[in-house]
N, C-alpha and C positions, 0 to 999 in steps of 0.2 A: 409788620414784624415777621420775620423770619420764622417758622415751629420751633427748629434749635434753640433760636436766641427764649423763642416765650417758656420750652421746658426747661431752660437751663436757667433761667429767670425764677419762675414758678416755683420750682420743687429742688433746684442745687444739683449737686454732681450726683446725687441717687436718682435722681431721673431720667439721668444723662446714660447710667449705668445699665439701669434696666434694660431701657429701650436701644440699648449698642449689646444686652445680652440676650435682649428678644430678636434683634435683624441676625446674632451671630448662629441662635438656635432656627433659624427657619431657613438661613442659608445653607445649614448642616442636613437638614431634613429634607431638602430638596435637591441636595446632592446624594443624598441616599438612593433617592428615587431614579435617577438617572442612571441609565445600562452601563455596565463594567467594560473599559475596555480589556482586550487581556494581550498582552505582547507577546509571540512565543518567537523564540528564535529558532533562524533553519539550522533539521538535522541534518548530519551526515555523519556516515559509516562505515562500514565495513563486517559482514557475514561469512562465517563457512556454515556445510551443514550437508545434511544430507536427503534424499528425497527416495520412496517407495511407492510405485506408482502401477497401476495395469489399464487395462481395457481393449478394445477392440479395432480391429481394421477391418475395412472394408475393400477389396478390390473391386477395381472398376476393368470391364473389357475394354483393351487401348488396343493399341498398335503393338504389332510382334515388337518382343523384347524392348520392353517401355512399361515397366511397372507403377500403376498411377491407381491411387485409394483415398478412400478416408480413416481417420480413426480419430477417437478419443481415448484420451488418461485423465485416470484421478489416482490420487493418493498423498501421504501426509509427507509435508515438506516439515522438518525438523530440526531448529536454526542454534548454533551454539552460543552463538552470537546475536544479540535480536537486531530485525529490522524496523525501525523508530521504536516502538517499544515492546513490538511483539516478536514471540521467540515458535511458537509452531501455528501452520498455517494447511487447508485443506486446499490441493491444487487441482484445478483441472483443465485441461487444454484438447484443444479440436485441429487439425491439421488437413490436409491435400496433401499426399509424397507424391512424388512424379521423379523417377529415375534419373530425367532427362534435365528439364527444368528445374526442377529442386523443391523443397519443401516448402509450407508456408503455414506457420503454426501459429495459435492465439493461443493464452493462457491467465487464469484468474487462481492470484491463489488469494482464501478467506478466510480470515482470524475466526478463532470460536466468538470475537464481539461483533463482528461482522465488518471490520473496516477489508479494505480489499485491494489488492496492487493488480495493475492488469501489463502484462509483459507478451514481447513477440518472441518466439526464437526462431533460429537459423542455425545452416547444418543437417546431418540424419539425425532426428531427434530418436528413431525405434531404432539402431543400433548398437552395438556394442562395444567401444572405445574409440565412439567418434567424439571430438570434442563439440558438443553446441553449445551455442553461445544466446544467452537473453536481455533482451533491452527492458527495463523497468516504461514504462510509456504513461502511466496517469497512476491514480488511486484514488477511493473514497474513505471517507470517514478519519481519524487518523494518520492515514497514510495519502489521502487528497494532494495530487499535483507531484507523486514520486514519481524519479527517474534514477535511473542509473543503469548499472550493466550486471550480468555474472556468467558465469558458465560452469559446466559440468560434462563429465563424460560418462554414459553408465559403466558401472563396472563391471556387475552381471544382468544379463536377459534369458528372458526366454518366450520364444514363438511360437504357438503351435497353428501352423501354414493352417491346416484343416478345421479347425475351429476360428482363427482369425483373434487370437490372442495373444497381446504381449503384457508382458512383467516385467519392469528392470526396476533396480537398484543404483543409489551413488552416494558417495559419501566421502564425493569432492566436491560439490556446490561453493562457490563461493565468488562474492562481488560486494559491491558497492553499492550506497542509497545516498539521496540527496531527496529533503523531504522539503517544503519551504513553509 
């Protein structure tokens, strides 16, 4: 004999009941238990904004008239628009200029939560209305796997040769995100 057939026998359609509202509650219970998928769809955008940034160069003794250094910037990138969800970020980039060959810049900029977008740029980046241009290249935490582009030109600078100091300003930044 069958279980079904001897409970359904045994005790009538309240047995039947039970035992179909006992399989329904332990199938409920153990899908509780089981980890959440969560779907998020890809973002994309579009930012303007502006950036204030200073720090240091360092010149390197090259070859007559062939200016070739290092330097680093930091300062607060400040977005009108947000990039996936965040709207100001702490930037900071390291570079090589070489007069001849050209520049070669990395840059991180970090949300006060600490997600992080990591971008190259190209161009004079320590100039003063030269246009550069940045490729978005990865990111963590939130912004994990961004790409896209932007650029900006600084408006104002300033250098002082003797101490190895620059400041600029811009408050044309603007480009593109694709977050997935």
């Amino acid at each position: 004999m069958n279980w079904y057939l001897f409970i359904f026998e045994s005790s009538g359609k309240r047995a039947v009941s039970g035992v179909l509202s006992w399989i329904i509650a332990v199938t409920v219970a153990l899908s509780a238990m089981l980890p959440a998928r969560v779907a998020l769809a890809e973002q994309t955008g579009t930012f303007t904004g502006s950036w204030v940034a200073s720090g240091k160069r360092q010149a390197f003794d090259f070859l007559e008239g062939r200016e070739v250094g290092t330097f680093n910037l930091a300062g607060n990138v400040s977005l009108k628009d947000q990039l996936g969800e965040i709207e100001d970020f702490w930037a900071e980039c390291i570079g090589l200029t070489d007069t001849v060959a050209g520049d070669t810049v990395r840059c991180v900029w970090r949300s006060l939560k600490g997600a992080k977008v990591y971008s190259v740029l190209s161009g004079r980046p320590l100039e003063e209305g030269v246009k550069v241009t940045g490729e978005f290249v990865g990111g963590t935490g939130s912004l994990a796997g961004a790409s896209g582009e932007f650029t900006f030109t600084w408006t104002s600078t300033f250098t002082d040769q003797t101490q190895g100091v620059f400041t600029g300003h811009t408050t044309n930044l603007s480009g593109s995100y694709r977050i997935p």
